[in-house]
N, C-alpha and C positions, 0 to 999 in steps of 0.2 A: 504494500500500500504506500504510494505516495507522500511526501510531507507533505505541509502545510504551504503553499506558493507564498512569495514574498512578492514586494514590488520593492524598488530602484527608484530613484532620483534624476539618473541620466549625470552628466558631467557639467559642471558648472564654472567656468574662468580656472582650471584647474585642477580641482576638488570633484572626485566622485563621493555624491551622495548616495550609500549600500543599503539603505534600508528606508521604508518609508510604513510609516503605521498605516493596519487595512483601513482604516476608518478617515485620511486625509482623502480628501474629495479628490476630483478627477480632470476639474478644471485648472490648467498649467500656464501660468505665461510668465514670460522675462523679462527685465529691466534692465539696463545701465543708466549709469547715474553721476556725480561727485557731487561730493557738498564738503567744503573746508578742506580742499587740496586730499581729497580720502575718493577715490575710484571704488565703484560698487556697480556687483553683478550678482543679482537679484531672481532667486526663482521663487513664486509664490503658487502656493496650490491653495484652491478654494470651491465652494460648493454651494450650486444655486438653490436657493432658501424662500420662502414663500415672499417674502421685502424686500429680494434679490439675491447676493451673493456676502456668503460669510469666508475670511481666509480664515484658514486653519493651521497654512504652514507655514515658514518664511524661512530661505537661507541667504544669505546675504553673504559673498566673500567683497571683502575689503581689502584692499590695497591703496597703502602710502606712506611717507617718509615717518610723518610724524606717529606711527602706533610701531613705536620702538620697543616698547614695554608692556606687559598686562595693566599696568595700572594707567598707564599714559591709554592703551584703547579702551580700559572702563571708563575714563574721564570724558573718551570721546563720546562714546556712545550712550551714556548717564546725557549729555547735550544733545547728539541728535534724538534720542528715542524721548526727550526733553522729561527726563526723570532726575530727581532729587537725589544725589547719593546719599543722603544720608538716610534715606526711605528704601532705599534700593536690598532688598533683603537679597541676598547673593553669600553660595558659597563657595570656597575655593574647590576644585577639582582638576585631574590630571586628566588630559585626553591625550590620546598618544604623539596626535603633532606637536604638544604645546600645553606650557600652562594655562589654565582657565577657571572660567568662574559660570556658576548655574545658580538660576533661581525656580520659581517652580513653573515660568512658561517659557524661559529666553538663557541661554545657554552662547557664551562665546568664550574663542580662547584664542591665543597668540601662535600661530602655527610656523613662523618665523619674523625676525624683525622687519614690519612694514606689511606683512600678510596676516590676517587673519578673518575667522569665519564665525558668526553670529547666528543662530537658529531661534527664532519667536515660533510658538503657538499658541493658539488659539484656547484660553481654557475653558469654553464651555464647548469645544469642538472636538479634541482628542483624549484618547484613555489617558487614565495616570501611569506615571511612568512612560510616555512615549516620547518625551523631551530628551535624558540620558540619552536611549536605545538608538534616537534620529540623529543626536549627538557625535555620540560614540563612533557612529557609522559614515563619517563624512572623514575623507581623508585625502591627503594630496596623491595628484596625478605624477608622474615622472617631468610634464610639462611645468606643473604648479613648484617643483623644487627646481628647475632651472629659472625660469622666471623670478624665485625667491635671492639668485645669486644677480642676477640684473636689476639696477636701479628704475624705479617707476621711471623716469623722465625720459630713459632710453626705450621705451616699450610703448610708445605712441598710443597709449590708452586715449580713446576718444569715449566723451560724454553726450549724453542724450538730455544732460541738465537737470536741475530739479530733483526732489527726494522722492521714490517714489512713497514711503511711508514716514510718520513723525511718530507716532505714536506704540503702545507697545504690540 
């Protein structure tokens, strides 16, 4: 008898996403973006809802000079997801690229200096526990760690402007 089928993520600016929770909806689309000299390439999965459309899932890789450090990209992203650190309930955790920090719907960590990757869910959309598990399972491509030895300003990232989300 067969396992359980999984679903994938596909690749995103680097970074393959390995697992995705059954219950992330099935509508997919992509962004790029910069806001404060920080490149983002953005996959969002969501699910049409009787009001419209609710997202459930969000990976965001980031690239830039200045997220040298864990603590330098929570400062960033405490700004863009325009959240209070001192409210920002977050724990430390190790993911295999990188140091990192998880709360209980947004998950990000330092996959090298000026890379890293951020995961939001939805919490009235996904199981408990699928934050970790979708976490855990996103990891750099062979592309994503040479790109990591090239400076952003050499790699002609082009933006489409604009955020495409602020909020968590």
């Amino acid at each position: 008898m067969p396992g359980p089928v999984t679903r994938d993520g596909g690749e995103l600016d680097g970074f393959r996403i390995g697992y995705l929770p059954p219950d992330v909806g099935d509508l997919v689309s992509d962004f790029a973006s910069e806001w404060e000299d920080v490149t983002f390439a953005t996959r969002v999965w969501e699910r049409q809802v009787e009001d419209g459309h609710r997202v459930d899932l969000r990976v965001h890789v980031l690239r830039g000079d200045r997220l040298g450090t864990l603590a330098e990209l929570r400062d960033f992203l405490a700004e863009y997801h325009e959240r209070d650190p001192a409210d920002w309930a977050l724990s430390e955790f190790q993911h295999v690229e990188g140091p990192g920090m998880i709360g209980a719907f947004d998950a990000f960590w330092l996959a090298a200096p000026g890379a890293a990757v951020n995961v939001l869910t939805d919490p009235e959309g996904l199981t408990a526990g699928s934050l970790p598990a979708v976490a855990q399972e996103i990891t750099a491509t062979a592309l994503a760690r040479d790109r990591e030895r090239t400076p952003s300003t050499a790699r002609g990232v082009s933006s489409s402007g604009g955020r495409p989300d602020a909020g968590p």
